[in-house]
TIMIDREN-985776 format. One record per residue (C-alpha): x, y, z; residue number from 0. Coordinates in nm, 4 decimals, m for minus. Example, Ala and Ser with C-alpha at 12.3 -4.5 7.8 and 13.67 -1.06 7.14 Angstrom:
2
<atom px="1.2300" py="m0.4500" pz="0.7800" k="0"/>
<atom px="1.3670" py="m0.1060" pz="0.7140" k="1"/>
END
This chain:
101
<atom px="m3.3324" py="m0.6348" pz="m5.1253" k="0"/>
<atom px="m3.6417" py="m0.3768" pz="m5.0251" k="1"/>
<atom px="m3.3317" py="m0.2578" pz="m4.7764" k="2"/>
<atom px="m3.0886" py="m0.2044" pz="m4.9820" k="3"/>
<atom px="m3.3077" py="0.0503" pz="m5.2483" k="4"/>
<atom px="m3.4053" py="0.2555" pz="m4.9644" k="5"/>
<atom px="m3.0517" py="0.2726" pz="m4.8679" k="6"/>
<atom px="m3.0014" py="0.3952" pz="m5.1886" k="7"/>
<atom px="m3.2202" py="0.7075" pz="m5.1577" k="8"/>
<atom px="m3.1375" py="1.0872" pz="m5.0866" k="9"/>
<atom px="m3.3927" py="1.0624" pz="m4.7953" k="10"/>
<atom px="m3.2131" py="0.7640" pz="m4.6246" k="11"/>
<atom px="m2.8843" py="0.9439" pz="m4.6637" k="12"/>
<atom px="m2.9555" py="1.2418" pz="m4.5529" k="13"/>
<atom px="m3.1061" py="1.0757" pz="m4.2129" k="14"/>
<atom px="m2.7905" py="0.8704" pz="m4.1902" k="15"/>
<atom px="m2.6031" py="1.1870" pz="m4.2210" k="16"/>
<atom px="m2.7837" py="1.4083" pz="m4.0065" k="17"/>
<atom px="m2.7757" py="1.1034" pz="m3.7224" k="18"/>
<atom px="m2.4012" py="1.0836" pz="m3.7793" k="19"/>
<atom px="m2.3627" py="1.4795" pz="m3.7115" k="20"/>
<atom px="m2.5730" py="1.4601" pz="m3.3951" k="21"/>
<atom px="m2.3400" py="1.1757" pz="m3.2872" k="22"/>
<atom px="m2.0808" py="1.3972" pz="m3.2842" k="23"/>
<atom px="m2.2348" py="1.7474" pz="m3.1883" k="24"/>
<atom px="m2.3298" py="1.5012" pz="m2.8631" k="25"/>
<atom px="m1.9793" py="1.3418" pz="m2.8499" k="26"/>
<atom px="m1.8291" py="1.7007" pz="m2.8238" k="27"/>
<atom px="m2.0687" py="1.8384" pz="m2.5670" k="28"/>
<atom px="m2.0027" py="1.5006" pz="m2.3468" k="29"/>
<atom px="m1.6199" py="1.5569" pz="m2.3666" k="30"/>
<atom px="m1.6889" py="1.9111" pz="m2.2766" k="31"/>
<atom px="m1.8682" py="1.8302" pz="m2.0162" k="32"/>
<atom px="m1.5836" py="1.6000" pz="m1.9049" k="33"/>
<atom px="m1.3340" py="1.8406" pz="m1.9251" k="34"/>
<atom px="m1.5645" py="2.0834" pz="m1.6729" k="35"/>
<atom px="m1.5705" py="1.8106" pz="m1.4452" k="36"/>
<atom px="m1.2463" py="1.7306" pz="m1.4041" k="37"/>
<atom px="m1.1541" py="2.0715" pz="m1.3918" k="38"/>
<atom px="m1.3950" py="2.1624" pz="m1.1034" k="39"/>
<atom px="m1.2170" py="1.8674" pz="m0.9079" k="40"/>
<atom px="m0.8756" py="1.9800" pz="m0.9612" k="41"/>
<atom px="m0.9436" py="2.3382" pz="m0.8220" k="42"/>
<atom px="m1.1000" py="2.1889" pz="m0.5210" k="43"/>
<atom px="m0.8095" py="1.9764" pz="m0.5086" k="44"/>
<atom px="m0.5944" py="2.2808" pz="m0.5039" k="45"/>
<atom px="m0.8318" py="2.4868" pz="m0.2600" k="46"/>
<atom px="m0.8571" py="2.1904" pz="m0.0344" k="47"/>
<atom px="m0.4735" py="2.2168" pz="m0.0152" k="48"/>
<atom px="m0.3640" py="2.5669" pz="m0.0054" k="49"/>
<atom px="m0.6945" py="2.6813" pz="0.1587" k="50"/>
<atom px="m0.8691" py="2.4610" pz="0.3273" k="51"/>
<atom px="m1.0992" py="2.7561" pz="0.4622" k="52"/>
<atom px="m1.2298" py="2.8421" pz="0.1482" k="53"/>
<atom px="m1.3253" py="2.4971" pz="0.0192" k="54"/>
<atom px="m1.7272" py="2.5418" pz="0.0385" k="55"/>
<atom px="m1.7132" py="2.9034" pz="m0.1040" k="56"/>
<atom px="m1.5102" py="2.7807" pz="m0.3824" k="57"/>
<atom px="m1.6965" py="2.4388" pz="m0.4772" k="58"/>
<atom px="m2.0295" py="2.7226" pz="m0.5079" k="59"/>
<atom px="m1.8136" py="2.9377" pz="m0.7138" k="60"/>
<atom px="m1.6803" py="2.6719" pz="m0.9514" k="61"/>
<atom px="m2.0327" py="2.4979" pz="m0.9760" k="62"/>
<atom px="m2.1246" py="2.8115" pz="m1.1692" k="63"/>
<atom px="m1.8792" py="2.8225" pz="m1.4085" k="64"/>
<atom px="m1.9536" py="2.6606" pz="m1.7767" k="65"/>
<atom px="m1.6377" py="2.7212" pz="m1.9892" k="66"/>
<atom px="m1.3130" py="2.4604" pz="m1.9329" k="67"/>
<atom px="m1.0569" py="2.7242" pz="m2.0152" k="68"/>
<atom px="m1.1826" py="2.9263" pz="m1.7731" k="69"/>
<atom px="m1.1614" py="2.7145" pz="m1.4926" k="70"/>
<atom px="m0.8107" py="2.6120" pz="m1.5801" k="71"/>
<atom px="m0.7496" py="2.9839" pz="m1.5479" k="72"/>
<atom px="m0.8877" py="3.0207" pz="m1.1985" k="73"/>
<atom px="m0.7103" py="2.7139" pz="m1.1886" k="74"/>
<atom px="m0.3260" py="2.8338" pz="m1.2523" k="75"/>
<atom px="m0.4561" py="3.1761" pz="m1.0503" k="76"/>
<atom px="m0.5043" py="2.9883" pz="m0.7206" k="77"/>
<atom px="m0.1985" py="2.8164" pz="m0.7533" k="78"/>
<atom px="m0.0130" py="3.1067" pz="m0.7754" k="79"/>
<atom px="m0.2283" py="3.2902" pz="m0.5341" k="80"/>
<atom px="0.0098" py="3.3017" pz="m0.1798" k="81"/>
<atom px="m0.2664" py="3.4446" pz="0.0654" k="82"/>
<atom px="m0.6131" py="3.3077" pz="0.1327" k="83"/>
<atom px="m0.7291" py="3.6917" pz="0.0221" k="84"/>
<atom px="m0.5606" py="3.6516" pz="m0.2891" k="85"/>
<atom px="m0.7803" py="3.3288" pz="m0.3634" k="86"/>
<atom px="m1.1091" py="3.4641" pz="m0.2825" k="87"/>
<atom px="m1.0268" py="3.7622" pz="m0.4760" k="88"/>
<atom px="m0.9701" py="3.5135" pz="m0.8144" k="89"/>
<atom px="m1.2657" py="3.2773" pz="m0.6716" k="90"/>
<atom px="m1.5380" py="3.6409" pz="m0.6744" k="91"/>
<atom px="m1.4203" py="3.7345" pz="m0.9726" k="92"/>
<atom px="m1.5815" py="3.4362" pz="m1.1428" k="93"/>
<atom px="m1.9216" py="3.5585" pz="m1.0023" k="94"/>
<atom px="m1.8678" py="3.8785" pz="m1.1753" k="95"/>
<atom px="m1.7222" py="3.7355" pz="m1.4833" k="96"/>
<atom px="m2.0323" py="3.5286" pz="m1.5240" k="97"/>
<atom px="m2.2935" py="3.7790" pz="m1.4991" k="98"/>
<atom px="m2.1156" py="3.9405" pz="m1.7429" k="99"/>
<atom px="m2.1912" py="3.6824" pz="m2.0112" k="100"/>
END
């Protein structure tokens, strides 16, 4: 009974609430993080294919990166990239991009 009146109060539901909202601020950063992840493996996927040369410089390169969509860009950039050159070129680029935030 004592239970139920103190879920009745503001205080009570505005824990509950603020516990519900860090649930999900902390769901969304996990799935973020996620996404990163599985990003950074496909692109050393990719460079471990098309460039096997390259593979440490690029694992450094994409451990420094913390934005998904930008990865995915490097991503479709190395793909499309036909020379080892061309790669590094995309793969320094993220240094510079970085420093700029």
């Amino acid at each position: 009974m004592l239970r139920d009146v103190l879920r009745d109060t503001w205080a009570y539901q505005e824990i509950m609430q603020e516990g519900r909202e860090e649930g999900r601020k902390q769901g969304r950063q996990e799935e973020r993080q996620q996404r990163l992840d599985d990003q950074r493996q496909t692109l050393m996927a990719v460079v471990q294919t098309k460039f096997p040369n390259i593979v440490q410089f690029a694992n450094q390169q994409a451990n420094i990166v913390d934005d998904p969509e930008q990865l995915q860009s490097v991503i479709l950039e190395v793909v499309t990239a036909k020379t080892e050159a061309q790669a590094l070129q995309v793969l320094r680029s993220l240094k510079q991009s970085q420093k700029q935030k």
